[in-house]
Backbone as XML, in Angstrom:
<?xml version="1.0"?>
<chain id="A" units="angstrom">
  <residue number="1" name="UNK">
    <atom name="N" x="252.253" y="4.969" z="-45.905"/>
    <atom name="CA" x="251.524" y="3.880" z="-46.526"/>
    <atom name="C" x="252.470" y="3.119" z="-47.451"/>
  </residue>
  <residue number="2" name="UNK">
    <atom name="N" x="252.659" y="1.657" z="-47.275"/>
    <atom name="CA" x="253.530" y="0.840" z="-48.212"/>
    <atom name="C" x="252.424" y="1.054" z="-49.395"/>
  </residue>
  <residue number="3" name="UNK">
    <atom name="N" x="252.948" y="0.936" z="-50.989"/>
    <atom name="CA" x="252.116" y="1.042" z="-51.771"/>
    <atom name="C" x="252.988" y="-0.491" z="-52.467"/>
  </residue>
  <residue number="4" name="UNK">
    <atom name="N" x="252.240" y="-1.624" z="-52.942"/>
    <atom name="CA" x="253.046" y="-3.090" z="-53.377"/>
    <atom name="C" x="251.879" y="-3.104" z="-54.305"/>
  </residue>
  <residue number="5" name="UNK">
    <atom name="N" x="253.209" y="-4.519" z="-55.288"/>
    <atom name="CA" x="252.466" y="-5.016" z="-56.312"/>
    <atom name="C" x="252.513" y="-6.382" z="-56.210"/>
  </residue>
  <residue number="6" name="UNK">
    <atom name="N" x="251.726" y="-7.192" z="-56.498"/>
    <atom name="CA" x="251.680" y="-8.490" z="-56.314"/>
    <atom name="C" x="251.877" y="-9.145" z="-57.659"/>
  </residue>
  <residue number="7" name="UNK">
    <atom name="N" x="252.957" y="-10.030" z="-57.905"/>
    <atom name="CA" x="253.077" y="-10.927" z="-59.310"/>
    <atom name="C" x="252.389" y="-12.695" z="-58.542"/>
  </residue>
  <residue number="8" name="UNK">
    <atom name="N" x="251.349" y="-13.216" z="-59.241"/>
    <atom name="CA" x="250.897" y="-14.499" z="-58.923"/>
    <atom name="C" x="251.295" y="-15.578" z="-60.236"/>
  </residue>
  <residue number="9" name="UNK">
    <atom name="N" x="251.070" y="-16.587" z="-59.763"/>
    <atom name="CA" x="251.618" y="-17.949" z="-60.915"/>
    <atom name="C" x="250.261" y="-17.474" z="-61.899"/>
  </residue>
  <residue number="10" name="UNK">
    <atom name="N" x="250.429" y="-17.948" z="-63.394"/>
    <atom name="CA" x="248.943" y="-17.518" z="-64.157"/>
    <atom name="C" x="248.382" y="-18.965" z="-63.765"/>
  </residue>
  <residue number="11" name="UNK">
    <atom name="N" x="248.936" y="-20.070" z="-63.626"/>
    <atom name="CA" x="248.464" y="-20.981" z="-63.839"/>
    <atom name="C" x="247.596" y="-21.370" z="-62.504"/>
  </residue>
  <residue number="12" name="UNK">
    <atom name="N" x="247.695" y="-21.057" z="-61.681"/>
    <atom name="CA" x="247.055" y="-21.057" z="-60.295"/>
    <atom name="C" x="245.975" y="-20.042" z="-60.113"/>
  </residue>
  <residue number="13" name="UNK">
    <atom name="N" x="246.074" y="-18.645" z="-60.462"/>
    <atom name="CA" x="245.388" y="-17.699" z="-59.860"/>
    <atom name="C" x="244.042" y="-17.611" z="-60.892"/>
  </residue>
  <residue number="14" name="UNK">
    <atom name="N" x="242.939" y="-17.299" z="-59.708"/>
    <atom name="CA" x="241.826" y="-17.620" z="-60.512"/>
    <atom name="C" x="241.137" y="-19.116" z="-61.198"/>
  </residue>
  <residue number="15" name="UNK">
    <atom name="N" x="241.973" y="-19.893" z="-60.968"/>
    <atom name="CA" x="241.317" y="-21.470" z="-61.349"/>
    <atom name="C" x="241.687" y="-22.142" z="-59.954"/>
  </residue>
  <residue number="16" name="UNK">
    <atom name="N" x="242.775" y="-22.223" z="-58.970"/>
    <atom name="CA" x="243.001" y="-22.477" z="-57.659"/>
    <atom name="C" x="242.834" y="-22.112" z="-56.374"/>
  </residue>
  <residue number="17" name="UNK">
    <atom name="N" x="243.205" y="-21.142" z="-56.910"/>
    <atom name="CA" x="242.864" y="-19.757" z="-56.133"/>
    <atom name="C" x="242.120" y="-18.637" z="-56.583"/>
  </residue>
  <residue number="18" name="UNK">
    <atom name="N" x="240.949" y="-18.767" z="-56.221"/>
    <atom name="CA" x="239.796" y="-17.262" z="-57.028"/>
    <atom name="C" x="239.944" y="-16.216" z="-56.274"/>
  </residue>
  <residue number="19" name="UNK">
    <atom name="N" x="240.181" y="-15.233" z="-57.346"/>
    <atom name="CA" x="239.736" y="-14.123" z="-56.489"/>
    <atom name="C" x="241.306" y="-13.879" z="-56.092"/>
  </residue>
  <residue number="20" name="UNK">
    <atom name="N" x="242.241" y="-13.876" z="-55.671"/>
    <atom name="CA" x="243.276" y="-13.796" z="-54.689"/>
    <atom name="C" x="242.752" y="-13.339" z="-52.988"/>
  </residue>
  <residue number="21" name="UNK">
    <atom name="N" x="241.478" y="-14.406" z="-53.001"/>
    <atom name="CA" x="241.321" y="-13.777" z="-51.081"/>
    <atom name="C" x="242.113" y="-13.956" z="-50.354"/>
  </residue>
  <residue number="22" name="UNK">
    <atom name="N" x="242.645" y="-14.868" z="-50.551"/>
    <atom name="CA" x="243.563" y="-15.531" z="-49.176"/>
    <atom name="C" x="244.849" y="-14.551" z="-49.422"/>
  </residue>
  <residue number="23" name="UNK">
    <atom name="N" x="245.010" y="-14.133" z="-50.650"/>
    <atom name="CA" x="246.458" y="-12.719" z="-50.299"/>
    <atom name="C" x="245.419" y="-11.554" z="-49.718"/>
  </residue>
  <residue number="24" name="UNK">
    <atom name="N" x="244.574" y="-11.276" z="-49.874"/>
    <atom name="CA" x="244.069" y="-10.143" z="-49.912"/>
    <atom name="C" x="243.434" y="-10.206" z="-48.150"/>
  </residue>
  <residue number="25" name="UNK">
    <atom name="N" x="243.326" y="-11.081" z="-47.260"/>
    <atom name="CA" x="242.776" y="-12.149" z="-46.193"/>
    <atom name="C" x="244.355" y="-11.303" z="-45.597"/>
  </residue>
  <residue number="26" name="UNK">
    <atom name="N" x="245.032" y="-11.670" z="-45.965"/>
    <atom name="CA" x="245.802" y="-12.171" z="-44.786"/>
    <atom name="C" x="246.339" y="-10.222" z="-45.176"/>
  </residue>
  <residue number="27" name="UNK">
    <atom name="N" x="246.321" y="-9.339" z="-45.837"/>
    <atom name="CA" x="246.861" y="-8.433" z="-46.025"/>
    <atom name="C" x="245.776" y="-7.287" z="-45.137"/>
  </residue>
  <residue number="28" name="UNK">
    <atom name="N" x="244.777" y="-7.590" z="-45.033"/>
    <atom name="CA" x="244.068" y="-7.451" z="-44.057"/>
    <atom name="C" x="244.097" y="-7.525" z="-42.514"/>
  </residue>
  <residue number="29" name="UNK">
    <atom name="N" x="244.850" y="-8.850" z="-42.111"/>
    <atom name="CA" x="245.345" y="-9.184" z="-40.999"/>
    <atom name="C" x="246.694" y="-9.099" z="-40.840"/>
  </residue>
  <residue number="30" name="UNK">
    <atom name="N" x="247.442" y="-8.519" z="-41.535"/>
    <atom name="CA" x="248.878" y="-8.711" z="-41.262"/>
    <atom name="C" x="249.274" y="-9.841" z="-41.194"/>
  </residue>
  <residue number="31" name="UNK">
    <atom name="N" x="249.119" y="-10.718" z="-42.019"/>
    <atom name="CA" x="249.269" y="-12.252" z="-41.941"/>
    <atom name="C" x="250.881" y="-12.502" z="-42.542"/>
  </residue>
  <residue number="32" name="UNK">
    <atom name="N" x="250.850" y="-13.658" z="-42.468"/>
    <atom name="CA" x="252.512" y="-14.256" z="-43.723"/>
    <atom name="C" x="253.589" y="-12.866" z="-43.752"/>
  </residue>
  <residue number="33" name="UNK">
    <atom name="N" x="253.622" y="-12.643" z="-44.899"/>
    <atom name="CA" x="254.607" y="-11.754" z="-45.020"/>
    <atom name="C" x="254.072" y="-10.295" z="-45.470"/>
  </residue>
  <residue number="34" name="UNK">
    <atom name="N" x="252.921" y="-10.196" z="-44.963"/>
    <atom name="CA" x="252.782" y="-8.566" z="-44.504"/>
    <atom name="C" x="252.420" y="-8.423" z="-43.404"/>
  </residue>
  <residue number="35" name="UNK">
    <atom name="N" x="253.249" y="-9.382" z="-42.883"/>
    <atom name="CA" x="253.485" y="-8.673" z="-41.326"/>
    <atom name="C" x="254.140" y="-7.562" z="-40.999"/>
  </residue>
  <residue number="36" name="UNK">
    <atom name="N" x="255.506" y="-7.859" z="-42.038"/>
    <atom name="CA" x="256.272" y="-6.790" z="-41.844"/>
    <atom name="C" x="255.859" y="-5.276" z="-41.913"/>
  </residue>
  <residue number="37" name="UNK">
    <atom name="N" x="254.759" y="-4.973" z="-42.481"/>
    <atom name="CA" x="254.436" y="-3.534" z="-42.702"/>
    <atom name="C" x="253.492" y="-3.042" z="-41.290"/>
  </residue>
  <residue number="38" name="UNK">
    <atom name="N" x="253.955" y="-2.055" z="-40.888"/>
    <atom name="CA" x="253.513" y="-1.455" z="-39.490"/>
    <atom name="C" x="252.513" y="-0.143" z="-40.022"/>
  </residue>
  <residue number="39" name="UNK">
    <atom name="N" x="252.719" y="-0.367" z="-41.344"/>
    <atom name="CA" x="251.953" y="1.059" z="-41.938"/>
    <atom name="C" x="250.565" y="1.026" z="-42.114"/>
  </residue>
  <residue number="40" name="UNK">
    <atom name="N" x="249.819" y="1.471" z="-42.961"/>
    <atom name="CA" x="248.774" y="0.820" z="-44.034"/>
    <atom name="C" x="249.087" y="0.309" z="-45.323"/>
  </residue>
  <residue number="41" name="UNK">
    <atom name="N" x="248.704" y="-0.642" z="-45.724"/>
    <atom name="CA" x="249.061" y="-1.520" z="-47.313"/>
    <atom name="C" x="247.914" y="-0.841" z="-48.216"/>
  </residue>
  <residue number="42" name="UNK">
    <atom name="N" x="248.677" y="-0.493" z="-49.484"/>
    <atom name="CA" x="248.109" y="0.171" z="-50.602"/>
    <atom name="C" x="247.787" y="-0.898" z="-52.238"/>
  </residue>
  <residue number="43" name="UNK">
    <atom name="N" x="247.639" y="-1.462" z="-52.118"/>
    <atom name="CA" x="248.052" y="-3.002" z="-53.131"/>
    <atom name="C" x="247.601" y="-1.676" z="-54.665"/>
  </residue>
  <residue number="44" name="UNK">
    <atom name="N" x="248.929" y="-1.506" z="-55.284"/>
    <atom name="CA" x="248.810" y="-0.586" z="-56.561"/>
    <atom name="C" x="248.559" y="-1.306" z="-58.417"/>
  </residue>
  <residue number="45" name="UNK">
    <atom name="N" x="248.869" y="-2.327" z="-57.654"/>
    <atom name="CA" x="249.235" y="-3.317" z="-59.144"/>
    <atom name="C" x="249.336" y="-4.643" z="-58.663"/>
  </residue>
  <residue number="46" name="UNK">
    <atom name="N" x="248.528" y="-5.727" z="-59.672"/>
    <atom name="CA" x="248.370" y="-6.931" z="-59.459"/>
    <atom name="C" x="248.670" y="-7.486" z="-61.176"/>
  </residue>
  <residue number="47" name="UNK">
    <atom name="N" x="249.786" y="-8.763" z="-61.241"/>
    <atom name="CA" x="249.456" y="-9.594" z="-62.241"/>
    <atom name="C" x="249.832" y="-10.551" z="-61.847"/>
  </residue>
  <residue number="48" name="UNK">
    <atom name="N" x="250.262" y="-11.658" z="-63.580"/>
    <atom name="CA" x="250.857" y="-12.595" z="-62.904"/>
    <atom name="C" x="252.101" y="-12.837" z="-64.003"/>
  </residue>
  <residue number="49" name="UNK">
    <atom name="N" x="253.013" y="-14.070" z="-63.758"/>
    <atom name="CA" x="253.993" y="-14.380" z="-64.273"/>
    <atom name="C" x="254.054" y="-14.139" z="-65.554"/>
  </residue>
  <residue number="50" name="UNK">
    <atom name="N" x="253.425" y="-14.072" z="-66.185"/>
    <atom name="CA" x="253.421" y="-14.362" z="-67.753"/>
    <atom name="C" x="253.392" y="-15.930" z="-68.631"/>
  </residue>
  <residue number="51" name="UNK">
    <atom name="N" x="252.932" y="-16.775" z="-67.647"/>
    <atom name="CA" x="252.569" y="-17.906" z="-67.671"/>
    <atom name="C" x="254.080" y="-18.705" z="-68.046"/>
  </residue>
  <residue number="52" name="UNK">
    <atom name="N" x="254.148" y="-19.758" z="-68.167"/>
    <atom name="CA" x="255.286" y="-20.479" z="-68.165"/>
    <atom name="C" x="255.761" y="-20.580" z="-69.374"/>
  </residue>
  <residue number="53" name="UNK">
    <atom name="N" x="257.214" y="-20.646" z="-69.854"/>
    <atom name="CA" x="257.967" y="-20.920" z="-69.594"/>
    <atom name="C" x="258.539" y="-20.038" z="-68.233"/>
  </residue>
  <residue number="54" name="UNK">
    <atom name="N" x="257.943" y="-18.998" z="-68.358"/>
    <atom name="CA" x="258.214" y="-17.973" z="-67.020"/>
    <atom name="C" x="258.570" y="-16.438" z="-67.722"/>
  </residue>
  <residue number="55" name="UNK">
    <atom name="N" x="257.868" y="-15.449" z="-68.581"/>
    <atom name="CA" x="257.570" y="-14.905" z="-68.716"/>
    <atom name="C" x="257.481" y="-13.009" z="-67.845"/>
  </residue>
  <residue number="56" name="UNK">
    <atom name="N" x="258.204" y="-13.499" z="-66.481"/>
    <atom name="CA" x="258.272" y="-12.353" z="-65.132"/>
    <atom name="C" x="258.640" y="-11.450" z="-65.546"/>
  </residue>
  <residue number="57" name="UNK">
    <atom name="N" x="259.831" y="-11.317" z="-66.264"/>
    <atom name="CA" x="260.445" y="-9.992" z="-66.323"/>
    <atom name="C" x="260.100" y="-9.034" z="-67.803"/>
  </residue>
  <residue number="58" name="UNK">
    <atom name="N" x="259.481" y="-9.914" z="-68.744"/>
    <atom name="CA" x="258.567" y="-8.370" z="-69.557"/>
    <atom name="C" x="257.455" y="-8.327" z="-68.950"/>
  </residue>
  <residue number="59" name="UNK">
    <atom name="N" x="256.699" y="-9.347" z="-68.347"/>
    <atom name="CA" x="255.266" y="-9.119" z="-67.656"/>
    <atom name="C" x="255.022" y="-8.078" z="-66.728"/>
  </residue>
  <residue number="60" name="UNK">
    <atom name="N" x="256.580" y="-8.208" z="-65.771"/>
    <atom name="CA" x="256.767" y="-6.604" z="-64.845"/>
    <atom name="C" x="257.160" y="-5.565" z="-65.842"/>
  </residue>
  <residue number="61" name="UNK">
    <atom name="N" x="257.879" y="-5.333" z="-66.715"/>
    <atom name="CA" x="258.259" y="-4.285" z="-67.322"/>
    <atom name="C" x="257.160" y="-3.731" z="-67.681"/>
  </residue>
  <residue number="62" name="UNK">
    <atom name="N" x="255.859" y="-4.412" z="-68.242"/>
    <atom name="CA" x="254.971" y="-3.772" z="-68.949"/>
    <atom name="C" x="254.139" y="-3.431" z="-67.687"/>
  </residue>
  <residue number="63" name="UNK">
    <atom name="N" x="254.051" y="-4.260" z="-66.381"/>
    <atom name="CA" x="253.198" y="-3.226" z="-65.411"/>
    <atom name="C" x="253.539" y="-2.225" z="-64.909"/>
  </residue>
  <residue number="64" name="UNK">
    <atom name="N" x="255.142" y="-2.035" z="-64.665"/>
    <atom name="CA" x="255.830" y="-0.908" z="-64.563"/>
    <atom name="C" x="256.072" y="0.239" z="-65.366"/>
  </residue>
  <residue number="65" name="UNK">
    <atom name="N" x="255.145" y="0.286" z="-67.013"/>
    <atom name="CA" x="255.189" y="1.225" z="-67.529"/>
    <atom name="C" x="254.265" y="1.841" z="-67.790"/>
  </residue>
  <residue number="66" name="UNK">
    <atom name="N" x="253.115" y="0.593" z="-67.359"/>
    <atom name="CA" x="251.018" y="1.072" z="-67.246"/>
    <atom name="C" x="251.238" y="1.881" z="-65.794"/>
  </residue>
  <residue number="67" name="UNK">
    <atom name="N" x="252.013" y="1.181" z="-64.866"/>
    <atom name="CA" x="252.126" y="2.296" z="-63.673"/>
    <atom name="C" x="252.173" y="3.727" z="-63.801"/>
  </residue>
  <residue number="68" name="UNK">
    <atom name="N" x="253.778" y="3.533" z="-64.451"/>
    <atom name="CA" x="253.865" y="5.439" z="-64.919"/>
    <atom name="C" x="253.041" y="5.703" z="-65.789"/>
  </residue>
  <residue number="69" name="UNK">
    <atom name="N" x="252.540" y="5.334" z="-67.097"/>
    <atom name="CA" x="251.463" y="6.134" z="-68.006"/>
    <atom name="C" x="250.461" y="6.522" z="-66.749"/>
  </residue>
  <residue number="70" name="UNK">
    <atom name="N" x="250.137" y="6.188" z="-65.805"/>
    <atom name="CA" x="249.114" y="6.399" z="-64.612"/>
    <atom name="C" x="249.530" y="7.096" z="-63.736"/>
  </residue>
  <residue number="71" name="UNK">
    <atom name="N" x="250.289" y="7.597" z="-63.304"/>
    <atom name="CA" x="251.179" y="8.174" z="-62.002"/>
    <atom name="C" x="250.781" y="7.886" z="-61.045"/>
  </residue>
  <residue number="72" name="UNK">
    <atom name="N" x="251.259" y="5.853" z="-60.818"/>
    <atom name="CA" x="251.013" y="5.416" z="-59.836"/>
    <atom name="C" x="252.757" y="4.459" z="-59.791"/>
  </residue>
  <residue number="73" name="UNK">
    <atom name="N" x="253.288" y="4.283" z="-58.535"/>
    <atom name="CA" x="254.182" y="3.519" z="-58.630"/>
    <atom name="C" x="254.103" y="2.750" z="-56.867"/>
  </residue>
  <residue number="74" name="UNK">
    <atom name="N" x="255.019" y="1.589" z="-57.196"/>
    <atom name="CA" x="254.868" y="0.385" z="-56.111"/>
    <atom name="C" x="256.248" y="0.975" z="-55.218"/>
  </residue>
  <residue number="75" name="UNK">
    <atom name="N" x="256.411" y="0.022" z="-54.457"/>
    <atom name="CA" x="257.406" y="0.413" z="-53.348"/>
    <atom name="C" x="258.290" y="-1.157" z="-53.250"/>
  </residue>
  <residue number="76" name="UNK">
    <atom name="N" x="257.420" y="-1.996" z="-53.129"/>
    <atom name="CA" x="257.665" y="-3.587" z="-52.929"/>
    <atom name="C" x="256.526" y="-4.429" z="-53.828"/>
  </residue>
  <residue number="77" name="UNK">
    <atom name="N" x="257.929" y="-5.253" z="-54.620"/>
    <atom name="CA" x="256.897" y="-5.971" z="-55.145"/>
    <atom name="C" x="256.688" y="-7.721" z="-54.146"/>
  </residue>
  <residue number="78" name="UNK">
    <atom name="N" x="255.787" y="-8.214" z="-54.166"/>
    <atom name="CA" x="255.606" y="-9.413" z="-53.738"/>
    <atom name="C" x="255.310" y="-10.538" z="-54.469"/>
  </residue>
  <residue number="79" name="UNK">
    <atom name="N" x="256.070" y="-11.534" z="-54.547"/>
    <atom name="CA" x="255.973" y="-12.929" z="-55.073"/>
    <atom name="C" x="255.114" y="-13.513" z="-54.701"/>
  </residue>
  <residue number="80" name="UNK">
    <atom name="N" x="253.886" y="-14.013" z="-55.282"/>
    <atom name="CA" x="252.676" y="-14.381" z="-54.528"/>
    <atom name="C" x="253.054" y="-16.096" z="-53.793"/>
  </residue>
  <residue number="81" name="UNK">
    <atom name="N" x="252.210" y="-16.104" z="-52.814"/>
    <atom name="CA" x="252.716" y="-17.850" z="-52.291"/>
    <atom name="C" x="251.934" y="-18.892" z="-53.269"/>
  </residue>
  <residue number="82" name="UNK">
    <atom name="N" x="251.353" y="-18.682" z="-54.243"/>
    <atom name="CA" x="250.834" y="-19.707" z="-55.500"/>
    <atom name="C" x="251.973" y="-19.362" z="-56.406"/>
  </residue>
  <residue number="83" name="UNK">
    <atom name="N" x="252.482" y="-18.453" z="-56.678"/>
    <atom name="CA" x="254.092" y="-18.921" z="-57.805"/>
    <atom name="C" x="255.012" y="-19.006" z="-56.908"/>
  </residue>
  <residue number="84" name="UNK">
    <atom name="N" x="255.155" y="-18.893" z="-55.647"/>
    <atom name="CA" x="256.209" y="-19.706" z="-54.352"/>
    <atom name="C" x="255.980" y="-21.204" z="-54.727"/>
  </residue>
  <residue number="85" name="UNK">
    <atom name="N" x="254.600" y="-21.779" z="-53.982"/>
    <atom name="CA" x="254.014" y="-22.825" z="-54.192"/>
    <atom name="C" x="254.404" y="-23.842" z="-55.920"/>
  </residue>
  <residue number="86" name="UNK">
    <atom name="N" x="253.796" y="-23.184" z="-56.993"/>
    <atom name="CA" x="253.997" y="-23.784" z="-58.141"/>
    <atom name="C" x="255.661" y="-23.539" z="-58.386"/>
  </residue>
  <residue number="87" name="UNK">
    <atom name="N" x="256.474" y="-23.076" z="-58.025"/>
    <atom name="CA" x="258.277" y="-23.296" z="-58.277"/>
    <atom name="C" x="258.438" y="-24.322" z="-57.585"/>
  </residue>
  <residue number="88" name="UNK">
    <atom name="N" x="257.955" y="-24.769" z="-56.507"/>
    <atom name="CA" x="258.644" y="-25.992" z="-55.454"/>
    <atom name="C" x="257.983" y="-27.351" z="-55.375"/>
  </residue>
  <residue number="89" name="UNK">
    <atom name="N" x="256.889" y="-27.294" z="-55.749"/>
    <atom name="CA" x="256.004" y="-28.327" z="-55.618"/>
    <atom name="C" x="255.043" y="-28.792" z="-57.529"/>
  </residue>
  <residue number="90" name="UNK">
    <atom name="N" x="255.141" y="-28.160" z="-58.649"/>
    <atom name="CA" x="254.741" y="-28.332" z="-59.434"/>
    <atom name="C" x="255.279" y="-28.371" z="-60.914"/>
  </residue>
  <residue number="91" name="UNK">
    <atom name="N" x="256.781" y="-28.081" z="-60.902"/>
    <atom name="CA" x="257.546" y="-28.163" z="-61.882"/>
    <atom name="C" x="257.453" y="-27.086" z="-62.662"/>
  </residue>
  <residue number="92" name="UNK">
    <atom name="N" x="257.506" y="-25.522" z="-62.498"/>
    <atom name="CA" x="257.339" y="-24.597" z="-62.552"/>
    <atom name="C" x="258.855" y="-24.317" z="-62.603"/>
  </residue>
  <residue number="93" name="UNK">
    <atom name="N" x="259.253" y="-23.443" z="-64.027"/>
    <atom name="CA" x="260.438" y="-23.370" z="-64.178"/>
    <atom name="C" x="261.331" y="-21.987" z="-63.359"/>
  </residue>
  <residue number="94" name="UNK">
    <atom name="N" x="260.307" y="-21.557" z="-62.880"/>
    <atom name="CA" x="260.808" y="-20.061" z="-62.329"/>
    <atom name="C" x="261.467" y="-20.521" z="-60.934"/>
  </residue>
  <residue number="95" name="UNK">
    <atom name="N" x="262.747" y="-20.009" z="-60.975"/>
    <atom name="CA" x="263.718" y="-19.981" z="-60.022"/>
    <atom name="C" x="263.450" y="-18.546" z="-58.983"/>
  </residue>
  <residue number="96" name="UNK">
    <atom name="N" x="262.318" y="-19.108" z="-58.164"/>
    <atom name="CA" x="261.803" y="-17.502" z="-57.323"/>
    <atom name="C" x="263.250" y="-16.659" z="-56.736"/>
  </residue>
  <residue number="97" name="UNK">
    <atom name="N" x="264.080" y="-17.381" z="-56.349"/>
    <atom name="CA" x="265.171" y="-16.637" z="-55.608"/>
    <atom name="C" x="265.751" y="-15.957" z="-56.828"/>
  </residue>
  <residue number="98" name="UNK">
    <atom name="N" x="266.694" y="-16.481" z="-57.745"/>
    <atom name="CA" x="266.683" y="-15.739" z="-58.851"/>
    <atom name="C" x="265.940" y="-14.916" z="-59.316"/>
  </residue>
  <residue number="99" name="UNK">
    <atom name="N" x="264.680" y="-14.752" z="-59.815"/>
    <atom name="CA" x="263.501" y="-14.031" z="-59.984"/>
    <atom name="C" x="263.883" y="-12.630" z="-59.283"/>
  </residue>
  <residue number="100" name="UNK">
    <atom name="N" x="263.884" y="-13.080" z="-57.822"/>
    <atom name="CA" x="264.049" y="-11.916" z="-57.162"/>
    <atom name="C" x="264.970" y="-11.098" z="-56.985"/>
  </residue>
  <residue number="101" name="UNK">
    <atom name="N" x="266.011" y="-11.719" z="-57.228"/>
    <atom name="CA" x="267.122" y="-10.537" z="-57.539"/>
    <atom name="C" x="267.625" y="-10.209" z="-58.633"/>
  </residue>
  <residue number="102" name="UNK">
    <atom name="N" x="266.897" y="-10.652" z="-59.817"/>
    <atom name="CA" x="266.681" y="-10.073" z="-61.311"/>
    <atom name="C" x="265.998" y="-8.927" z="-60.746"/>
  </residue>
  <residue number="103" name="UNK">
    <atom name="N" x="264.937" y="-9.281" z="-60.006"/>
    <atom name="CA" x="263.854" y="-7.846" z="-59.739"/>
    <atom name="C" x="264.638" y="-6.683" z="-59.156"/>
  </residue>
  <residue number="104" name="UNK">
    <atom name="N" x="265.039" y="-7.496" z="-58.248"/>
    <atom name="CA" x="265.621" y="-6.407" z="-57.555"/>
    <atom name="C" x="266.901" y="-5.346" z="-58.168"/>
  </residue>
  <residue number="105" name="UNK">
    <atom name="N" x="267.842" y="-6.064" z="-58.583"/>
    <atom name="CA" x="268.610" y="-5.533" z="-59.868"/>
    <atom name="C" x="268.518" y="-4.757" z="-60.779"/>
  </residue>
  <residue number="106" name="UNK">
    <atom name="N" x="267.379" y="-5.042" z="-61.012"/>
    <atom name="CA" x="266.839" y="-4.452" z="-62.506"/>
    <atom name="C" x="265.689" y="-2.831" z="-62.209"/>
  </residue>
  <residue number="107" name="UNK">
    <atom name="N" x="265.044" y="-3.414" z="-61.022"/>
    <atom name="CA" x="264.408" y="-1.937" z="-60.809"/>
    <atom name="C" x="264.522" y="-1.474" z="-59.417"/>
  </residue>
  <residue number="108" name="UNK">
    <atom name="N" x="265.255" y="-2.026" z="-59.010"/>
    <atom name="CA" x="265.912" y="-0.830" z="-57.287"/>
    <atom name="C" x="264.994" y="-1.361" z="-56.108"/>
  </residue>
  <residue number="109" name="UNK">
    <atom name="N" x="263.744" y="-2.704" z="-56.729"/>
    <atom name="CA" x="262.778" y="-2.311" z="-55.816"/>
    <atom name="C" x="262.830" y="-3.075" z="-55.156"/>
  </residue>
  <residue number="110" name="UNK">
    <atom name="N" x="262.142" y="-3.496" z="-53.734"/>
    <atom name="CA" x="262.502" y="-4.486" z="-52.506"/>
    <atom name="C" x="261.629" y="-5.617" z="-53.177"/>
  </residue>
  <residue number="111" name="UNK">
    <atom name="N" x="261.687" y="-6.754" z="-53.020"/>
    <atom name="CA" x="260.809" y="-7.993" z="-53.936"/>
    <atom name="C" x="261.148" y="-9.021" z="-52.565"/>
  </residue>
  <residue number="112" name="UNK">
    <atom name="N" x="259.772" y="-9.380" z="-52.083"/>
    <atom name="CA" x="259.519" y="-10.209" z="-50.789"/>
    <atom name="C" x="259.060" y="-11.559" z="-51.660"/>
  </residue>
  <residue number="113" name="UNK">
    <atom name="N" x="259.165" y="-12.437" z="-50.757"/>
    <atom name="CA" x="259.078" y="-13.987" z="-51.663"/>
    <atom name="C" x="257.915" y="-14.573" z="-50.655"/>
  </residue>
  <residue number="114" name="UNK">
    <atom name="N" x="256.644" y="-14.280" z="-51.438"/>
    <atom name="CA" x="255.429" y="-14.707" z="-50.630"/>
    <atom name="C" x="254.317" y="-13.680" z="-50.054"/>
  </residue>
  <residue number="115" name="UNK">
    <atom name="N" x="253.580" y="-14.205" z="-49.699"/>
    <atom name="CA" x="252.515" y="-13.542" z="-49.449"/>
    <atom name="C" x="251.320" y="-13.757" z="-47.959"/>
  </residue>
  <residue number="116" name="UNK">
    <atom name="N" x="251.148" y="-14.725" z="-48.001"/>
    <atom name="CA" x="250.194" y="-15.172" z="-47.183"/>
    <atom name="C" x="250.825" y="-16.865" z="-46.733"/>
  </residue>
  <residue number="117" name="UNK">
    <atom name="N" x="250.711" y="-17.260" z="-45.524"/>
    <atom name="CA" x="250.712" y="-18.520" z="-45.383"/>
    <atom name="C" x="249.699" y="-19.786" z="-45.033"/>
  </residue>
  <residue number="118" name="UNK">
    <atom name="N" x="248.494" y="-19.428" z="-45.955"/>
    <atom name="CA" x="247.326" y="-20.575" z="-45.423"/>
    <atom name="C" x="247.259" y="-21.481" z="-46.617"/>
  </residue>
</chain>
């Protein structure tokens, strides 16, 4: 079982996008970019950026340490396609490619850029 965490834009999720169905839609169907998993998907942890100026990397630190107080941990984290979306199209200062290999750097873990494509 992949066990992932999903980071979303704050400024999108829940006022644009409710609910996160359409990640949660397509993770269901193997849609966008959980296609790649041939396993079952475990979704362990959900937030979001830490709102802008861009905020990502204590916003993960602190879900990565509510994880362990819990003895639960992720495998892959995923860049949701609403903070894909708000970096390219809304003046959103977060540099996702960067982002992701801060992530990756910093905690060993695989970090996919996106989520769903509808």
């Amino acid at each position: 079982m992949s066990r992932i965490a999903i980071m979303s834009c704050q400024n999108i999720k829940d006022k644009m996008c409710i609910g996160c169905v359409t990640c949660f839609k397509a993770m269901q169907r193997k849609d966008g970019e959980f296609a790649r998993y041939k396993d079952d998907i475990q979704v362990v942890a959900m937030c979001d950026c830490g709102g802008c100026p861009g905020l990502a990397m204590p916003k993960l630190n602190l879900v990565r340490h509510i994880c362990n107080q819990n003895g639960v941990d992720f495998d892959v984290l995923h860049l949701g396609t609403c903070l894909v979306k708000a970096a390219k199209t809304s003046g959103c200062p977060i540099d996702v490619d960067k982002l992701k290999k801060m992530i990756e750097d910093t905690t060993g873990k695989e970090v996919v850029i996106g989520t769903h494509n509808y």
